[in-house]
N, C-alpha and C positions, 0 to 999 in steps of 0.2 A: 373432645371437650373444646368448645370456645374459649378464645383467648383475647382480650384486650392488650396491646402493648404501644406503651407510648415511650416513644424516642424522640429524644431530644439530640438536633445535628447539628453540628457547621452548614450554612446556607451557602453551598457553595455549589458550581457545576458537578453534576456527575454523583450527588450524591444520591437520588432515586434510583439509577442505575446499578448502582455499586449494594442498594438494598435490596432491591427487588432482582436483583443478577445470586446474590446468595441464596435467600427464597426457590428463585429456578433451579439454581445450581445442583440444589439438596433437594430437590422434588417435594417441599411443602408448597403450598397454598397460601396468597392472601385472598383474604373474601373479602375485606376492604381495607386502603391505605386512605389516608387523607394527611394533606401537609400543606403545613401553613405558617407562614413566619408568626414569633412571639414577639413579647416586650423587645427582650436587649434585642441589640443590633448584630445580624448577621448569622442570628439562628432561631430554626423552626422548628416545630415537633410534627410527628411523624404520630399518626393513630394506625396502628395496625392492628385487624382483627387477623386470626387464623386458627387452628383446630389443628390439634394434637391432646396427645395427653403429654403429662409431666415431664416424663423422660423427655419428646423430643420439642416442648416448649423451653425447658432446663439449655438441650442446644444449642437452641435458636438464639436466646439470650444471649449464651456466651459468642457466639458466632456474629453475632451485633454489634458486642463489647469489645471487638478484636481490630473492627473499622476504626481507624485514624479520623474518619468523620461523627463517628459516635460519640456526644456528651455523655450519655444518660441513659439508661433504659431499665421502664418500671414493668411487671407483667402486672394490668391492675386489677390482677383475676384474686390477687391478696387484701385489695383495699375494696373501703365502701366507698364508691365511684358518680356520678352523674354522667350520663351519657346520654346522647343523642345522635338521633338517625334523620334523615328528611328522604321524602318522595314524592315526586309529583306521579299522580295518578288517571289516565285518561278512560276511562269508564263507559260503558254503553248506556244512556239513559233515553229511555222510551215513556212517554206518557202515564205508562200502566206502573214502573218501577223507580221515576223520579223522586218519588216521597219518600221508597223506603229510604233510597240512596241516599239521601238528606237528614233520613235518621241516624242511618251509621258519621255519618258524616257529623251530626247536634252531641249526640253520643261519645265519639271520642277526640271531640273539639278540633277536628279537620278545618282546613277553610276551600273555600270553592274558590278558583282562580279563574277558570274560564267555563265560560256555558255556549253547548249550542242546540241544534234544536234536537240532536238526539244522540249529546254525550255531553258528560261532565268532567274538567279537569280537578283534581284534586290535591290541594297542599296535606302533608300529613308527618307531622314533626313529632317524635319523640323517642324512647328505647327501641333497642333492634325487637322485642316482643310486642310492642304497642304496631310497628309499622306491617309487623309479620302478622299481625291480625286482623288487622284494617284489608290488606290486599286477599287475607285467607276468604274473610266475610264480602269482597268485593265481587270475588273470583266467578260467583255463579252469576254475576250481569254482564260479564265478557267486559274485560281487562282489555284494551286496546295496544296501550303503552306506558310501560312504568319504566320513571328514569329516580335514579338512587343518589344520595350522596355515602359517602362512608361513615363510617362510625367519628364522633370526636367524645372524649371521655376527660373527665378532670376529676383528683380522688377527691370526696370531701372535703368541706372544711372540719376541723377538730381530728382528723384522722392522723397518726403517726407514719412517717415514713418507715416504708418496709425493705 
């Protein structure tokens, strides 16, 4: 099962390492980190996706929570969340298939970033299902190069901390 977990750290040297050195250590997976400093000064949050079931998301957490660098750590596979994905997408477009490309593209409100005369690059922002569907529906005009960012997630507004 996919896992959203957002950590909140001291911005300090050595602290991606010292996360993603646990991660390796214990043989899980990220499928993606993203970090980024916040408001106050001197700390960032950490969006981490990865896949487990319960049992070894339950470890992960505590094994998070044991870093001297760790504020905070939510799994936000418990709250109702907003998240977003980004991709740029470099596509094959040929005369005969530039329309349709343009309809998936009108369709799920993509923007087109670069054109040439026989590819299209593609912006495509939104949840990891929206982006995973855009490149599913791309796939048969031959996909050049897709570059990703990671997952960023924030629980609702009106949502109780869990």
């Amino acid at each position: 099962m996919r896992h959203v977990l957002s950590v909140l750290v001291e911005n300090e040297p050595g602290v991606l390492s010292r996360i993603s050195g646990l991660f390796s250590g214990r043989g899980f997976n990220l499928d993606s980190l993203n970090v980024a400093p916040v408001l106050e000064e001197g700390v960032s949050l950490m969006t981490i996706v990865t896949r487990g079931d319960q049992q070894i998301i339950e470890q992960i957490v505590k094994q998070l929570r044991k870093l001297v660098t760790v504020i905070k750590v939510t799994d936000m596979q418990h709250s109702t969340t907003v998240e977003r994905e980004m991709a740029l997408i470099k596509v094959n477009a040929t005369e005969s298939n530039r329309a349709e490309i343009l309809r998936i593209v009108d369709i799920f409100r993509c923007k087109v970033v670069d054109v040439s005369l026989d590819e299209l690059t593609l912006e495509v922002i939104g949840d990891h299902g929206k982006v995973e569907a855009v490149i599913a529906l791309l796939d048969r005009f031959g996909i050049k190069e897709i570059a990703r960012t990671g997952t960023v997630a924030l629980r609702r507004s009106m949502q109780p901390e869990k």
